[in-house]
C-alpha positions in Angstrom: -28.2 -18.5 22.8 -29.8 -15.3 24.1 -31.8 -13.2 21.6 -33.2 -9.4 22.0 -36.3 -10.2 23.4 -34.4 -12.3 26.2 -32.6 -9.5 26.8 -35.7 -7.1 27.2 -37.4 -9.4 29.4 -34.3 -9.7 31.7 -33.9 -6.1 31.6 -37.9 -5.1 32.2 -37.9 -3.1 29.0 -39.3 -3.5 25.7 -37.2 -4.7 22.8 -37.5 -1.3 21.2 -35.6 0.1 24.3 -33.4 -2.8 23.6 -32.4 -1.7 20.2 -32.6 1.8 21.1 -29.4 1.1 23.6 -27.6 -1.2 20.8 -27.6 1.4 18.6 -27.0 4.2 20.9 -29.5 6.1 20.4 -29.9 9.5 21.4 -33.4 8.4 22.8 -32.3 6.0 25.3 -31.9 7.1 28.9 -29.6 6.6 30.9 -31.5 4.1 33.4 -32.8 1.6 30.3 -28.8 1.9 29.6 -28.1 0.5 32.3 -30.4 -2.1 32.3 -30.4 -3.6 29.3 -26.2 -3.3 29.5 -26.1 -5.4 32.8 -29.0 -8.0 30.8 -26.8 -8.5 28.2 -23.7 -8.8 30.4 -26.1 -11.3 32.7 -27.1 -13.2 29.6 -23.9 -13.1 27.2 -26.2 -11.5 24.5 -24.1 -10.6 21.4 -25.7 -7.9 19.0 -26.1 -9.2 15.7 -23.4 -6.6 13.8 -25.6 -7.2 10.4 -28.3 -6.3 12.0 -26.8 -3.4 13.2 -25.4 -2.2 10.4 -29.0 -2.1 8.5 -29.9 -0.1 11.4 -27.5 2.1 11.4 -26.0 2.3 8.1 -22.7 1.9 9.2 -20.7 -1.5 10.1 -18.0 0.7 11.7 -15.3 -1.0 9.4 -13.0 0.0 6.9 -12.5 -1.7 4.1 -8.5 -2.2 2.5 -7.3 -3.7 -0.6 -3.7 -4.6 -1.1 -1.6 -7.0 -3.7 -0.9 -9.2 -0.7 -0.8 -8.4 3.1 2.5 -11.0 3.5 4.5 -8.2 1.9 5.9 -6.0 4.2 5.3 -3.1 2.1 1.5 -3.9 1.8 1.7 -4.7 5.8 2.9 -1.2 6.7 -0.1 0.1 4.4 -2.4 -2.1 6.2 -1.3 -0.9 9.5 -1.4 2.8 9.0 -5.1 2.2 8.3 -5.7 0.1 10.9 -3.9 3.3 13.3 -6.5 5.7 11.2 -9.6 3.3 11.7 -8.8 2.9 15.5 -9.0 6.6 15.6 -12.5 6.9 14.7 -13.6 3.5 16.7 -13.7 1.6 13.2 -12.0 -1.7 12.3 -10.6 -3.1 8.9 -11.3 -5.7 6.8 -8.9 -6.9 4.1 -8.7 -8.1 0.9 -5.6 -9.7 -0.9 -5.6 -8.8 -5.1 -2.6 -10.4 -6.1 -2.2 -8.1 -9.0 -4.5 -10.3 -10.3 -7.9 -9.0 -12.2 -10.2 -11.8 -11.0 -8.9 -11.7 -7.3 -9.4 -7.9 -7.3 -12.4 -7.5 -8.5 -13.7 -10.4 -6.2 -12.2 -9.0 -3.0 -13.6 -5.1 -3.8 -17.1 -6.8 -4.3 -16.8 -8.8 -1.0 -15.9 -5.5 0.8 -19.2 -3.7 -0.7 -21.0 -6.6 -0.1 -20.0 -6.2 3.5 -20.7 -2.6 3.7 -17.9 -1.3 4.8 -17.7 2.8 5.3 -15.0 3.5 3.6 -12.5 1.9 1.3 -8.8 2.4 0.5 -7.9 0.4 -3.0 -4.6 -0.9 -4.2 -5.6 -1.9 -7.2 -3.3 -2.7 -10.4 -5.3 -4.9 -12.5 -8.8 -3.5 -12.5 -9.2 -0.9 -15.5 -9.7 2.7 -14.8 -13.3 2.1 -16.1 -13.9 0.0 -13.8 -12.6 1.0 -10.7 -14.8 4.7 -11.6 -17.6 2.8 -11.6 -16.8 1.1 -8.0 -16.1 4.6 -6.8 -19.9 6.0 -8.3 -21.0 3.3 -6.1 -19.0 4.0 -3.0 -18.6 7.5 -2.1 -15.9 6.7 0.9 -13.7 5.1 -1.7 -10.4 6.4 -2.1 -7.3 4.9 -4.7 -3.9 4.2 -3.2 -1.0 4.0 -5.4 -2.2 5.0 -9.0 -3.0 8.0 -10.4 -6.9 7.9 -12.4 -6.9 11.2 -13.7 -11.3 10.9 -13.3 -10.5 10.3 -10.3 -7.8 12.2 -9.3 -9.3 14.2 -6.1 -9.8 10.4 -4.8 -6.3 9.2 -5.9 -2.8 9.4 -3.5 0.0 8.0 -5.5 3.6 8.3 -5.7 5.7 10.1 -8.5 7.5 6.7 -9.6 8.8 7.9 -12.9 10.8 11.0 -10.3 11.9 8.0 -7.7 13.9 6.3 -10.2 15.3 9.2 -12.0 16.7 10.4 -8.5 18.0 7.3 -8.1 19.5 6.8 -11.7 20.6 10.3 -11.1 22.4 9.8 -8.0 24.7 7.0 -9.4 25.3 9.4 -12.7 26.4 12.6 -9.4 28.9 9.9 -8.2 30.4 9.0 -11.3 28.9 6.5 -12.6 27.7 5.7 -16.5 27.3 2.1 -16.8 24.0 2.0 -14.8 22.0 -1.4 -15.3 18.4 -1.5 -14.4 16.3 -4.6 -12.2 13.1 -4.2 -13.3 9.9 -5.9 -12.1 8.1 -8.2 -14.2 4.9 -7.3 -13.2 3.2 -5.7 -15.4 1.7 -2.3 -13.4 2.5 1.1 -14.1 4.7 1.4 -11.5 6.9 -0.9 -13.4 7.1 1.0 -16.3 7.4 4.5 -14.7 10.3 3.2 -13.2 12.2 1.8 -16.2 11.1 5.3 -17.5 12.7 7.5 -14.9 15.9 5.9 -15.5 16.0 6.2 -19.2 15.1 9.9 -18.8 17.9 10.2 -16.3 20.3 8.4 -18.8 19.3 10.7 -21.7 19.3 13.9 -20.0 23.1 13.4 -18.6 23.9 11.4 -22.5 24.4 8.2 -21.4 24.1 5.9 -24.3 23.0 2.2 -23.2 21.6 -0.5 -24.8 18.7 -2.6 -24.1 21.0 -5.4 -22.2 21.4 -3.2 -19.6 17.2 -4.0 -18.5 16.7 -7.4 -16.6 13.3 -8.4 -15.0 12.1 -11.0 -12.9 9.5 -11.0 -9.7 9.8 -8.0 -7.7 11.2 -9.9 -4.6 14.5 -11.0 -3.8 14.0 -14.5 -5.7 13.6 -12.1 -8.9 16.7 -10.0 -8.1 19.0 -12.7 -7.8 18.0 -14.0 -11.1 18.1 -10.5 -12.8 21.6 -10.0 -11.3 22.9 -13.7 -12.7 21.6 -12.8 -15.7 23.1 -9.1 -16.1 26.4 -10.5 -15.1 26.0 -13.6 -17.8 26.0 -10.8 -20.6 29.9 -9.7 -19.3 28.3 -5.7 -19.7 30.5 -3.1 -17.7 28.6 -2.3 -14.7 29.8 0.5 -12.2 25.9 0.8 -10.4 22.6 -0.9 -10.3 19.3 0.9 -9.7 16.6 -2.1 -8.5 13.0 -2.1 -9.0 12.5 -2.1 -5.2 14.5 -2.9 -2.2 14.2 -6.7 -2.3 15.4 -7.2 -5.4 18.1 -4.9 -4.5 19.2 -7.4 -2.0 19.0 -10.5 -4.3 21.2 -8.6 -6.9 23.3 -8.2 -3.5 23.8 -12.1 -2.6 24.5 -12.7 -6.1 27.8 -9.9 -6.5 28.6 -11.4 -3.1 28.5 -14.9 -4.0 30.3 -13.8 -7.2 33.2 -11.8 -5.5 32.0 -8.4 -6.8 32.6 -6.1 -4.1 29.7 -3.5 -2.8 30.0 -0.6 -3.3 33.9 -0.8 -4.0 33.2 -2.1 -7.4 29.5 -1.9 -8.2 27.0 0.5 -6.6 23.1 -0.3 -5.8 20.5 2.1 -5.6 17.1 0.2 -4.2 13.5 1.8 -4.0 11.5 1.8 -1.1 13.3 2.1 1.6 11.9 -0.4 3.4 13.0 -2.6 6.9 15.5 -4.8 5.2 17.5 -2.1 3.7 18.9 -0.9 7.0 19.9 -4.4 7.9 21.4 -5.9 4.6 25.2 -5.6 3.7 26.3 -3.0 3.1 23.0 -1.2 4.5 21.0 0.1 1.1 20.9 3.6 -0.1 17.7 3.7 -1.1 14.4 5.8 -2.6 12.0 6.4 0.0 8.3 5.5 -0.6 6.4 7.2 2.0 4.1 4.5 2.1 2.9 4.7 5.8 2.2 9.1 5.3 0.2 8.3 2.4 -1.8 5.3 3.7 -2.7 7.4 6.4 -3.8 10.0 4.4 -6.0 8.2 2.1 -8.1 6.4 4.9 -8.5 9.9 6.2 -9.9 10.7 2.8 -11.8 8.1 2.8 -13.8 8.3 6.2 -14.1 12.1 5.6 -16.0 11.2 1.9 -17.8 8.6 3.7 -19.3 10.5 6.0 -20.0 13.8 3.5 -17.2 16.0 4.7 -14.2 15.8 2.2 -11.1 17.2 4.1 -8.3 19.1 2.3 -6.1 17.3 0.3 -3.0 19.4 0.4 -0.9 16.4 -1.0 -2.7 13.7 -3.6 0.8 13.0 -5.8 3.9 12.4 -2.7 7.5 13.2 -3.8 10.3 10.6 -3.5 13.0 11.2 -1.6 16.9 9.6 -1.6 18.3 7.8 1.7 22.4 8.0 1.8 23.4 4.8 3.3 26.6 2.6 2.2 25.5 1.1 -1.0 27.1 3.7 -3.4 30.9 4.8 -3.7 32.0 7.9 -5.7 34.5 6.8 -8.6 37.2 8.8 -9.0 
């Protein structure tokens, strides 16, 4: 294997010059470019990207943490900083956390460890504590998803508590007052924000509903299913449903199908997210819209601006929910 001082022999220059050229330096003229470029070609010399980075200070990557990148949610958040990265000639490396405290704090440590420029967190297990004392020690490190009030300038979340009561609220505008709720079992703020928002929503119209009306399970479609079966074991009058997120929404949907329950002639859903598989599910899913891809996007911006010393304006830290209209719901009269 060809090393540097292969390379500066071939080339007629001195390693110096060689290094110069890998690093782009300033310094290096254009001939010695062009020499030690067609050396390396000639020679299929690699540079060492470590060694670069101690150089440089900068391994040109950007660093992502997500629960796990199989979830199309989470893939959609990796990709918009991927489109960010690409902008500024940097690449991503990511971590999977799993909602899990040891796998989080194992994958943020790899990611220093591999001095990355920046870094965009999805962190639900780490302690605010914690994840304040990652961000003293990485200034390009910005929160995604939660809401550290220490942290806030760094932080771009989603008002979850608002997503569900406009969702809640929606079925309540169209008539509806025995509203169940599919929870997620995870236990994350976003969870409990949610079950929040639609209490508040029940409250302020004076909707009276007891505690049967809550089912959790996993916040996939597995876990919807099995909130659904349950919901309908307790024989509770239910006009709507408001899911945790979209794929439990279409669990709850395959189990009112299975059951003969027509959607939405006689219950309604209301799912969160608005992700892919509510436009193709039957009926297609009214939904809350998580601007997920806007705010990815805007936190990797964050994050390579504080990297580099030059915070940019954060016009929008706390994104606003917004309802889709699809098929899912029907006005009773």
């Amino acid at each position: 294997m060809a090393t540097i001082k292969d390379v500066a022999k071939e080339a007629g220059v001195s390693v110096a010059t060689v290094s110069r050229v890998i690093n782009k330096s300033p310094k290096a003229s254009k001939s010695s470019i062009a020499a030690v470029t067609q050396a390396m070609s000639k020679l299929g010399y690699r540079p060492n990207a470590a060694a670069r980075a101690l150089v440089s200070q900068s391994t040109n990557t950007v660093g992502v943490l997500v629960g796990d990148v199989s979830d199309p949610f989470f893939g959609t958040l990796v990709k918009a900083v991927d489109n960010v990265a690409h902008e500024h000639g940097k690449h991503i490396l990511v971590g999977n956390g799993y909602h899990s405290l040891e796998d989080e704090r194992r994958a943020i440590e790899l990611l220093i460890n591999n001095r990355c420029d920046a870094l965009v967190i999805h962190s639900k297990a780490l302690s605010d504590e914690e994840l304040q004392g990652y961000a003293k020690e990485v200034k390009g490190m910005v929160i995604i998803n939660r809401h550290i009030p220490a942290l806030a300038e760094r932080c771009i979340s989603l008002d979850n508590h608002k997503g569900a009561y406009l969702a809640t609220e929606y079925l309540i505008r169209n008539g509806h007052k025995h509203i169940a709720c599919i929870a997620s079992s995870h236990q994350i703020e976003d969870s409990g924000q949610r079950i929040e928002g639609y209490l508040a929503a029940l409250k302020d119209h004076k909707i009276d509903l007891s505690k049967a009306y809550i089912e959790y399970g996993e916040p996939n479609s597995d876990g919807g299913e099995i909130a659904m079966t349950n919901l309908l074991t307790k024989s509770l009058a239910i006009t709507g449903v408001v899911a945790y997120n979209d794929y439990m929404a279409a669990g709850a949907l395959s189990v009112l199908d299975e059951n003969g329950i027509a959607v939405p002639q006689q219950v309604s859903m209301m799912g969160f997210d608005d992700g892919l598989i509510a436009r193709y599910v039957h009926p297609r899913l009214t939904t809350v819209r998580y601007p997920i891809q806007m705010m990815a996007e805007k936190a990797a911006r964050l994050a390579l601006a504080l990297a580099k010393g030059e915070p940019e304006e954060s016009d929008t830290i706390i994104f606003s929910p917004t309802v889709v209209r699809r098929n899912s719901v029907e006005r009773l009269s």
